[in-house]
C-alpha positions in Angstrom: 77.3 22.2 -23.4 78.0 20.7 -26.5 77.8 17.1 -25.0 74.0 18.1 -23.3 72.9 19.6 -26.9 73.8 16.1 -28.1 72.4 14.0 -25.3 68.9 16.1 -25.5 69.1 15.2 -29.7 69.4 11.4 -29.0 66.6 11.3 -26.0 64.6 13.5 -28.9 65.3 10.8 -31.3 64.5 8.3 -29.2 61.3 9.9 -27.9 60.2 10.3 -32.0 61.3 6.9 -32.6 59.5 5.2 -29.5 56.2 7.1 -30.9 56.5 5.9 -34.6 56.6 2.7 -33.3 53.9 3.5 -31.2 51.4 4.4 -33.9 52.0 1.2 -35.8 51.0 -1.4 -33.1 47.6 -3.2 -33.2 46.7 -1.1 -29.6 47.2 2.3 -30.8 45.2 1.8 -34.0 42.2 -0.1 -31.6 42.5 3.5 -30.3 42.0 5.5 -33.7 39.2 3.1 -34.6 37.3 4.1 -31.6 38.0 7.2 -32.1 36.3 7.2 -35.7 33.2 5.6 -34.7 32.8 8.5 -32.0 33.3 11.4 -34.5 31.0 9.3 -36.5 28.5 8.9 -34.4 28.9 12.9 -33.4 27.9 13.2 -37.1 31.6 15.0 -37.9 32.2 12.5 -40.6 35.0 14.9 -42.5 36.7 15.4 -39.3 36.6 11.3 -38.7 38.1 10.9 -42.8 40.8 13.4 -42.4 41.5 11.5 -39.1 41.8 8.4 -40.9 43.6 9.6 -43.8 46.4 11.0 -41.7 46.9 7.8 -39.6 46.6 5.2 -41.9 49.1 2.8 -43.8 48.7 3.4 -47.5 51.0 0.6 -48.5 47.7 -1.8 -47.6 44.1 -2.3 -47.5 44.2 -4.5 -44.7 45.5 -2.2 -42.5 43.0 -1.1 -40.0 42.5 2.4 -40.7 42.6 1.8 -44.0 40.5 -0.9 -44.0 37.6 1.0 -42.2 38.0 4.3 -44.6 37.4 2.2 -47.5 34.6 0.6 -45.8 32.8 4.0 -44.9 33.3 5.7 -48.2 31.7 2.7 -50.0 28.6 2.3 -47.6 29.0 6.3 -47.8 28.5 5.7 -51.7 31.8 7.9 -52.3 32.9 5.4 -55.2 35.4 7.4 -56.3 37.0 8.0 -53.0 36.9 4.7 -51.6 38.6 3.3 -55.8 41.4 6.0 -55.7 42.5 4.6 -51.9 42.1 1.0 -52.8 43.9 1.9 -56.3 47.0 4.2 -54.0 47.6 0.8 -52.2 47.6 -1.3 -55.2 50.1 1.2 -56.8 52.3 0.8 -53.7 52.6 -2.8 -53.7 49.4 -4.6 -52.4 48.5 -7.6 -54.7 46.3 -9.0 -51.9 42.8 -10.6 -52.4 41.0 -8.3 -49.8 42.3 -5.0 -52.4 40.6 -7.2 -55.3 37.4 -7.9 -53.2 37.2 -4.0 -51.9 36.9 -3.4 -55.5 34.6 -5.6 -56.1 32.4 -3.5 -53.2 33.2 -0.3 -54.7 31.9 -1.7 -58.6 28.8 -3.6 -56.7 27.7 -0.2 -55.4 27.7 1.2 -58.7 25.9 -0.9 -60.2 28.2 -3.1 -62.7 27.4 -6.5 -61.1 29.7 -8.1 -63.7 32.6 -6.5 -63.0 32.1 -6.9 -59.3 31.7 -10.9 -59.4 34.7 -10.9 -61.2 36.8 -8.7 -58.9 35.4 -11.0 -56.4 36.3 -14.5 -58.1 39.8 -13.8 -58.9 40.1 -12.2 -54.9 38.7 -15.8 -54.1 41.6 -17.3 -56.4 44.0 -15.6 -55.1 43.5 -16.0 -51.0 41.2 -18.9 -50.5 41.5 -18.2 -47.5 39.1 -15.0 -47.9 36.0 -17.2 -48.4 34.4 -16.9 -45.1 33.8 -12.8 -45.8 34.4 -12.7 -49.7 31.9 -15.3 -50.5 29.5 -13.9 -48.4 29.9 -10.7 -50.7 29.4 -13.1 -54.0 26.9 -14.8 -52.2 24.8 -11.1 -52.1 25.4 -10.0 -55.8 24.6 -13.4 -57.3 21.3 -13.4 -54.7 20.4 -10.0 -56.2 20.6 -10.8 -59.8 17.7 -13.6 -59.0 19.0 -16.3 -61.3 18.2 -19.7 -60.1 21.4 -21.4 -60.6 23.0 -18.0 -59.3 20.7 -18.6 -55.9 22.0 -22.4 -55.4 25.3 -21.3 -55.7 24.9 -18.1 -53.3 23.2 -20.6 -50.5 26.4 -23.0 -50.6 28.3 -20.1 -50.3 26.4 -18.9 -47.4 26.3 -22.3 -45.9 29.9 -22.5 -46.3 30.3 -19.0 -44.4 27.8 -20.3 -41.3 30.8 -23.4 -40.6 33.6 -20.7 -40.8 32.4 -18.2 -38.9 31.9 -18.1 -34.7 29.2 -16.0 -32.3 28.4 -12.1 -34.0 30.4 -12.4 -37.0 28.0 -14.9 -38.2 25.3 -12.2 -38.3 26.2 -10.7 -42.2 25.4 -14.6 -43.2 22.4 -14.1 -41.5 21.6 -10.6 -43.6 22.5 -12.7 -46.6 20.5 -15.6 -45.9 17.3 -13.7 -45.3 17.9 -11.7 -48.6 18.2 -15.1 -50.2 14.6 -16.0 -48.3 13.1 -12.7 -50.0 14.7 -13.9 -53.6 12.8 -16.9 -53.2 9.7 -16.0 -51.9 10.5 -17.5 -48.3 9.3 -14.6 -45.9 9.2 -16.7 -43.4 12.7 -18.0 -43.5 13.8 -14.4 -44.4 12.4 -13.1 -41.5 14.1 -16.2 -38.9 17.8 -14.9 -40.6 16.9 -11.7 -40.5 16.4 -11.5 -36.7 18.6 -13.9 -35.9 21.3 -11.7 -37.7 20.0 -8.7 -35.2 20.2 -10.6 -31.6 23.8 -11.8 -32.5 25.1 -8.3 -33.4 26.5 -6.6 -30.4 24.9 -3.5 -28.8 26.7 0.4 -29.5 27.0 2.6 -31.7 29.4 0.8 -34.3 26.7 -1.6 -35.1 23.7 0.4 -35.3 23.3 0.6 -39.3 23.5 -3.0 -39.3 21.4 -3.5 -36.8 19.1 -1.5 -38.5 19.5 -3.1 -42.0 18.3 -6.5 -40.2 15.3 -5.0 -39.3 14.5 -3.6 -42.2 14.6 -7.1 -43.7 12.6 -8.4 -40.7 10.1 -5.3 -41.8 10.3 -6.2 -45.4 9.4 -10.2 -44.5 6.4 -9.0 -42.0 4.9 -7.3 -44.2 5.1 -10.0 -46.9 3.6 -12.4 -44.3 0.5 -9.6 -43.9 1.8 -8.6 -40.8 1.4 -5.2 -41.8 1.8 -3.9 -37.7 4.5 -6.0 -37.0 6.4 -4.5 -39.9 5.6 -1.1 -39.3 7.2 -1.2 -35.7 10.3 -3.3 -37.2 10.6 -0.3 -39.7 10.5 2.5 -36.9 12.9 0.6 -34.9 15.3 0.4 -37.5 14.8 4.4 -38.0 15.9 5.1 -34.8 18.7 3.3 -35.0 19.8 5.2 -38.1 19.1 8.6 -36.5 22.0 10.7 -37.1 23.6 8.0 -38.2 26.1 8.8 -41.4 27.3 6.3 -44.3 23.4 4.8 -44.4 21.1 7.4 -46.4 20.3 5.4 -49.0 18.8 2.3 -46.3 17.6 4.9 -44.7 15.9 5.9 -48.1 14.3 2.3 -48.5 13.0 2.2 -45.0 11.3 5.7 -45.1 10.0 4.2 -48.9 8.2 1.7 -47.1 6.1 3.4 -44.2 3.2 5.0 -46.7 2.2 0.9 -47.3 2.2 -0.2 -44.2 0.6 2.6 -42.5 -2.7 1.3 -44.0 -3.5 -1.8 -45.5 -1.6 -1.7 -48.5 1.3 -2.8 -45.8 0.4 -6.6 -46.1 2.1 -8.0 -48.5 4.5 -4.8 -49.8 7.6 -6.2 -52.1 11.1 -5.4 -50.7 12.3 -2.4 -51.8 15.3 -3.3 -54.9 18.6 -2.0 -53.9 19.3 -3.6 -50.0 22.2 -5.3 -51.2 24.2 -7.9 -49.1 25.5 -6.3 -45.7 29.6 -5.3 -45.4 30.9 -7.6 -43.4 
């Protein structure tokens, strides 16, 4: 009996150790990511943070589930949240450059711009290597503070991102690049980036707000060409995308801002509504 009692301990053992393994390979956490963007989508967003917060790997930020709950608390605007997981990770060992760029995010959305282009120059220090998503970010905070020499510096950057990047993942270049068209009074350029950005970002539900933020630049870029109509439809478009949609009330916010003008025709011509901020890539 004894000698069962013993063998049923070590296939238990085996069993617990065979799923804690499990949970750390690259397939199972593919599986807790879809999961999130379902209970997303399903609008239980405390059920999809509690999910994440139990699963994830709070040694790192570049873990996947970490990763994403740091993502969706800052787009979430839950700065305090999405610091004091960043801020866990760093305490536990992370030096890495993506920690030092998700804190440049996190400061961006609060609105100390200086503090975020540092975070985000010494995370380009430290991994070079972080340039192609990194300098994108840079690229958007130095876009919106309007500077000339800032807006030279964000289109090398962005160039710089376009030869780095393949297929949809050049899409939050795109975003950038049509922001950088509204900085500098280039509808028509913002509005080719802008919807270029939307037909190379796949279909479902895990790209709908940025889907949705590229039509609102398209909208934004109509309306400045007097296309009043055109930018109306662009704006209800990206509406329905954001439909239930949590972690993008304050773009949905600036989209809803915008239908009074171009209902009538105060549309043509409309400035972009402050505040749309480079995309998360």
């Amino acid at each position: 009996m004894t000698n069962y009692i013993l063998a049923a301990l070590g296939a238990l053992a085996l069993l617990t150790l065979a799923g804690f393994i499990l949970m750390r390979t690259p397939a199972w956490k593919s599986v807790q990511l879809r999961r999130a963007a379902v209970l997303a989508a399903s609008g239980r967003v405390e059920d999809m943070i509690r999910m994440l917060q139990r699963n994830r790997d709070r040694k790192s930020v570049k873990d996947p589930l970490t990763n994403a709950l740091v993502y969706f608390l800052i787009r979430a605007g839950r700065f305090d949240e999405a610091e004091d997981t960043v801020a866990e990770a760093v305490q536990k060992g992370d030096t890495s450059g993506t920690a030092l760029g998700q804190l440049g995010l996190i400061e961006s959305g609060r609105g100390n711009a200086a503090q975020a282009e540092q975070y985000y120059r010494k995370a380009l220090e430290r991994e070079p290597v972080l340039a192609a998503s990194l300098g994108v970010n840079l690229a958007g905070l130095l876009i919106e503070k309007r500077e000339e020499p800032g807006l030279d510096e964000a289109g090398r950057l962005l160039q710089e991102a376009l030869e780095i990047r393949t297929g949809a993942s050049r899409s939050g270049v795109h975003i950038n690049l049509s922001l950088l068209g509204l900085a500098r009074n280039q509808p028509r350029d913002a509005l080719v980036h802008a919807m270029t950005a939307y037909e190379l970002m796949p279909s479902g539900d895990h790209s709908r707000g940025s889907r949705a933020q590229a039509l609102a630049l398209a909208a934004r870029a109509s309306s400045l060409l007097g296309e009043a109509g055109e930018a109306l439809d662009l704006s209800k478009k990206a509406l329905s995308l954001l439909d239930g949609l949590a972690g993008f009330e304050k773009l949905h916010a600036e989209i809803e801002g915008m239908l009074p003008g171009l209902s009538g025709k105060g549309g043509a011509g409309a400035e972009p509504a402050p505040g749309s901020g480079p995309a998360v890539p």
